[in-house]
C-alpha positions in Angstrom: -6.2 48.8 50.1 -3.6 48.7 52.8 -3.3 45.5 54.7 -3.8 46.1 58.4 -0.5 45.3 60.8 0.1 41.9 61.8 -2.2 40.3 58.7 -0.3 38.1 56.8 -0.7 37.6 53.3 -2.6 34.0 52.4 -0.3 31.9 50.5 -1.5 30.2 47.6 -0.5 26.6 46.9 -1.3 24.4 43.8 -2.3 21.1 42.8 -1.8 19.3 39.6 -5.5 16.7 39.1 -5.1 14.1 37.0 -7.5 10.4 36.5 -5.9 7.3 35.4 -7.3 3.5 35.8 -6.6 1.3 38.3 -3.3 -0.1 37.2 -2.0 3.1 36.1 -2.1 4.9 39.7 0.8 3.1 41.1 3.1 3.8 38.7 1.9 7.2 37.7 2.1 8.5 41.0 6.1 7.0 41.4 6.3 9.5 38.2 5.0 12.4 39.8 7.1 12.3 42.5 10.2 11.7 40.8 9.5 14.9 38.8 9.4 16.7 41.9 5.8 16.9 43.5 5.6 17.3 47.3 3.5 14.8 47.9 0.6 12.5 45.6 -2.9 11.4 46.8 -4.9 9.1 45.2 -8.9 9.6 45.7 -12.3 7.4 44.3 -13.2 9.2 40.7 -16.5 8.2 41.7 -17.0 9.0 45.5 -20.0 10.8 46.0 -21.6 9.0 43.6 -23.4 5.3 42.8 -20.1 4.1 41.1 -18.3 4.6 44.9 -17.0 1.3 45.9 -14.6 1.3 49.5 -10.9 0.1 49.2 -10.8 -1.7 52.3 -12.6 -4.3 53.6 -12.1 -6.3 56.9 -8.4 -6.5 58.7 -6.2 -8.6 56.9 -8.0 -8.4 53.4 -6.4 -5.6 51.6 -6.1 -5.7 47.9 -2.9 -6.1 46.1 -3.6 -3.0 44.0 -4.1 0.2 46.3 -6.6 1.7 44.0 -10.1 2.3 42.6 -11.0 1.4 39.3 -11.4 5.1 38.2 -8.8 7.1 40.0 -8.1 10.9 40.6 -4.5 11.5 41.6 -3.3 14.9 43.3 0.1 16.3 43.7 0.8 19.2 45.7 3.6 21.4 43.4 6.2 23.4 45.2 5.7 27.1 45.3 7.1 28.3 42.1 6.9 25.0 40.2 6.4 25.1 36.4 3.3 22.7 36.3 3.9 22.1 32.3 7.5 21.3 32.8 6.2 18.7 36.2 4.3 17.3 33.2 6.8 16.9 31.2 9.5 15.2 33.6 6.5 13.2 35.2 5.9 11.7 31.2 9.3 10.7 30.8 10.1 9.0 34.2 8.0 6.2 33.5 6.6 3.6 30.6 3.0 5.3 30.6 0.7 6.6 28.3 1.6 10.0 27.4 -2.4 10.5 27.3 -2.5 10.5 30.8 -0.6 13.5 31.5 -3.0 15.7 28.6 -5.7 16.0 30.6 -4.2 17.3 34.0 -5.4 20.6 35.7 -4.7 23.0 38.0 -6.5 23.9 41.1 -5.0 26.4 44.4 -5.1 25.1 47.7 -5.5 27.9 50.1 -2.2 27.3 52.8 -3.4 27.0 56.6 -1.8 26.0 60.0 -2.2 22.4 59.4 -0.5 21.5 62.7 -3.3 23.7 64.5 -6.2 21.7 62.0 -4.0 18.7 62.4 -4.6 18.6 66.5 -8.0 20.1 66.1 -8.9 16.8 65.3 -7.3 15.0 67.9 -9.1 16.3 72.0 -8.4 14.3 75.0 -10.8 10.5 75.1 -12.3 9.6 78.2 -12.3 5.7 78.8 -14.4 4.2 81.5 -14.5 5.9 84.3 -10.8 7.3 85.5 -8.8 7.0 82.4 -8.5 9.7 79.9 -6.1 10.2 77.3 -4.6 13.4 76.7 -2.6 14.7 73.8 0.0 17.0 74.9 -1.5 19.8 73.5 -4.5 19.3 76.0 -2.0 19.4 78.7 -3.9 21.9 80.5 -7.2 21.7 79.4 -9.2 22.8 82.3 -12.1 20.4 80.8 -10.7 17.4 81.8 -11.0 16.2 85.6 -7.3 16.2 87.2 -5.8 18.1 84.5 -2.9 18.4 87.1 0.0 15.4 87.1 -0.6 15.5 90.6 -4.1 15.2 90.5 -3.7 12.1 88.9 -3.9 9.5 91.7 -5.2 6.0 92.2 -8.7 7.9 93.5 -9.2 10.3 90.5 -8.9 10.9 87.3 -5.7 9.0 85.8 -4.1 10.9 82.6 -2.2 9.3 79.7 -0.4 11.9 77.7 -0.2 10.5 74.1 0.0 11.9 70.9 -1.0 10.7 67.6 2.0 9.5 65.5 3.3 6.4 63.1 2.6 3.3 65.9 -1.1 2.4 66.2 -2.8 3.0 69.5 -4.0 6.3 70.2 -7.0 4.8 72.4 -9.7 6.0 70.2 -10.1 2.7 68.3 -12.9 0.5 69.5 -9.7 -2.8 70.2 -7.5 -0.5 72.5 -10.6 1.1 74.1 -11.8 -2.9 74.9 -8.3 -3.2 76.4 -8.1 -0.3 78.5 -11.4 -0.4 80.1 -10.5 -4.1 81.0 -7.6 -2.9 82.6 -9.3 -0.1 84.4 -12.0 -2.3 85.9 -10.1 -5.6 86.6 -6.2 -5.3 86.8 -5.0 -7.0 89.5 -3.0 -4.6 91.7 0.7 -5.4 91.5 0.4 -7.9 88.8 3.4 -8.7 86.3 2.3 -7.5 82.6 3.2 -8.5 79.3 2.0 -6.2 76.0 2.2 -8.4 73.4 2.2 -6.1 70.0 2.7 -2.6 72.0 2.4 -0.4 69.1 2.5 3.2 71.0 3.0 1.4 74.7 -0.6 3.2 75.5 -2.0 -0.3 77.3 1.5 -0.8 79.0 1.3 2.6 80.3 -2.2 2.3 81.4 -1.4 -0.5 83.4 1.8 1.0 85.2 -0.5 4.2 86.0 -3.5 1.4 86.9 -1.0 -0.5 89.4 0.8 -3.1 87.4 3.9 -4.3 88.6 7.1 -4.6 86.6 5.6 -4.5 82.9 7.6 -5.6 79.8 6.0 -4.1 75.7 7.1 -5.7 73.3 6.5 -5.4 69.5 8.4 -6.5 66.2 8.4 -2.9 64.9 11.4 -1.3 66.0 9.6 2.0 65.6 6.8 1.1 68.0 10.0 -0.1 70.6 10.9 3.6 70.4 7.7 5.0 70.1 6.5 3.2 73.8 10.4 4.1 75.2 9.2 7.7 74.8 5.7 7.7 75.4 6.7 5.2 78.7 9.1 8.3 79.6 6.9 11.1 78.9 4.2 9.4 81.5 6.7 9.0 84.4 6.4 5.1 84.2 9.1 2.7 84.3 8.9 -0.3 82.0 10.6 -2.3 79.4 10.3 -2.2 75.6 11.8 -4.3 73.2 11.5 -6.4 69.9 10.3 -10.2 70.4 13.6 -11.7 70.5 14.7 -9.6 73.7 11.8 -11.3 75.4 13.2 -12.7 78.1 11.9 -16.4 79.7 9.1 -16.5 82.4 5.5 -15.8 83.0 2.7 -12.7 83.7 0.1 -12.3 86.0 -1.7 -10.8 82.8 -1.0 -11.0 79.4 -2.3 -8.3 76.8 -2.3 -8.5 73.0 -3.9 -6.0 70.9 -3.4 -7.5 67.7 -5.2 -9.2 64.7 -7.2 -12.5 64.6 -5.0 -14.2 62.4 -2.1 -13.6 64.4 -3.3 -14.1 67.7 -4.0 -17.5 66.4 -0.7 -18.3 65.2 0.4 -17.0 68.4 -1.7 -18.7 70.6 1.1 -21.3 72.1 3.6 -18.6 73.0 1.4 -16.1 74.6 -0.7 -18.7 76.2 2.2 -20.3 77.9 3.5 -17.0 78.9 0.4 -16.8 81.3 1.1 -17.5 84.6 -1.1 -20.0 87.0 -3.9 -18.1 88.0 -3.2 -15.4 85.2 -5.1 -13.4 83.0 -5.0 -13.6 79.2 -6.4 -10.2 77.3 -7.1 -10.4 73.5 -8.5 -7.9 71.1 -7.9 -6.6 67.7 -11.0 -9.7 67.3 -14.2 -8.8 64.9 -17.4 -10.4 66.8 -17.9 -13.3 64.0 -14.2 -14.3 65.0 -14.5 -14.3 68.7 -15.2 -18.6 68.8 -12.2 -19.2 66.0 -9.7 -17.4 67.8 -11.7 -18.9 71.3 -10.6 -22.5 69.8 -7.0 -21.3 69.0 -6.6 -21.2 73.2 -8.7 -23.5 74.3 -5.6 -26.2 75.0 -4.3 -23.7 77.4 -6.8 -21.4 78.5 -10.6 -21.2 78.2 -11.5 -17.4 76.5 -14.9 -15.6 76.3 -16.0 -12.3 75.4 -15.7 -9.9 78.2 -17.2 -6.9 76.2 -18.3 -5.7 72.9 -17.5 -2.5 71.4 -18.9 -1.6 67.7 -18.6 -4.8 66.1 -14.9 -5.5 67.9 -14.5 -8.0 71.4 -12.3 -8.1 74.1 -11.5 -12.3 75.0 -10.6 -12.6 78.4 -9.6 -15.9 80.1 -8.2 -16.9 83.8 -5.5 -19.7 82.9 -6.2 -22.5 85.8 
């Protein structure tokens, strides 16, 4: 039967499944891609079932072994791969058990528009009351209040146009919400700003658009440097990004650190002395159970309490004397 015009033809991809033990995924999965796979997952065997177990607990507890105890690894094969002779470079590549690669099979992946599925996923997040953020791709979604650059204005709504990518901070976690509703609701207009651990730059760039004054983001990931440069320039905001050792001396009228508890402990000395007199210190990235440990890392500075709760998370927010 003729195809009508304009229809394209679905195109087929593959997957080689295989299931190895826990020890065995790392290593088999270094194989597959040396033979020449696309890509490798590795899924829970047993999800779905009483056996599932998650990965991942708590922040800062990751195991050393990125695996379950029964495993089910899948590579996606290029189009026109020979999935036998995959096997076979996959089984010499590495010292494993050549029973691992005998009981591999084949399934088809149907191909899609996985940039389309990919921001299907990701719609624009309103925070508080005026803040919203927007991926670009929502740029002119009539659904959101002051879709309009010029629209956005201290009065109404105020737009952050971010897209999901490799720093963390895409305002959908329950830390960076904490964050940005504090700055919504108490930033002090014109207020110097420090963002300690800036990942994307999403809470320097909120505070800019909020009415911060000169605003410095700095993170030890050169990538998230770039990352905030960009995002910083795609917002119309002026500020400055750089990695710690570019910090240069002074104090902030408000200090921000979206972070972890253990190192917002460690850091506690350097960011609280970075908070000027009569300055605000902002800390998140906190479970509720660790809000009064990482409360005592401060307290010979500044005295912190939980401004607000968000699913399990808390915001600390003290006024330094």
């Amino acid at each position: 039967m003729p195809r009508p015009v304009g229809q394209m033809e679905e195109t087929i991809m593959r997957e080689l499944v295989l299931h190895c033990l826990e020890a065995q995924a790392e290593a088999l999965s270094d194989a597959l891609l040396e033979a020449g796979v696309l890509s490798v997952s590795v899924e829970d065997a047993d999800l779905g079932t009483d056996d599932e177990r998650p990965l991942f607990g708590e922040p800062g507890t990751e195991p050393d072994v990125q695996a379950w105890d029964r495993n089910r690894v899948v590579a996606l094969l290029p189009d026109g791969a020979d999935p036998e002779q995959i096997m076979a470079e996959a089984a010499e590549a590495g010292e494993l058990d050549p029973a691992l690669f005998a009981g591999w099979s084949l399934r088809d992946v149907p191909d899609a528009d996985w940039v389309r599925l990919t921001q299907s996923q990701f719609g624009p997040i309103h925070i508080a009351e005026r803040l919203w953020i927007v991926p670009s791709w929502h740029r002119d979604n009539p659904d959101v209040p002051g879709f309009e650059p010029e629209a956005a204005t201290q009065e109404g709504a105020i737009h952050i146009e971010l897209d999901p990518g490799l720093a963390f901070g895409t305002g959908s976690h329950p830390t960076t919400h904490l964050c940005l509703a504090w700055l919504e609701s108490e930033l002090p207009q014109g207020a110097t700003l420090l963002d300690y651990g800036c990942g994307s730059g999403i809470l320097a760039i909120a505070a800019r658009k909020l009415g911060a004054g000169p605003t410095l983001a700095v993170d030890i990931d050169a990538q998230a440097v770039q990352s905030t440069a960009f995002n910083a320039e795609v917002n119309r905001v002026e500020l400055q990004a750089m990695l710690p050792d570019a910090l240069p001396e002074g104090t902030f009228g408000v200090v921000v650190a979206n972070i972890l508890s253990n190192p917002l402990k460690v850091l506690a000395p350097m960011l609280a002395g970075r908070v000027a007199e009569g300055g605000h210190l902002v800390l998140s990235g906190v479970l509720e159970r660790q809000a009064e440990e990482v409360a005592a890392a401060y307290a010979p500075w500044i005295a912190m309490s939980v401004w607000r709760a968000r699913d399990g998370w808390v915001c600390l927010h003290g006024q330094k004397a």
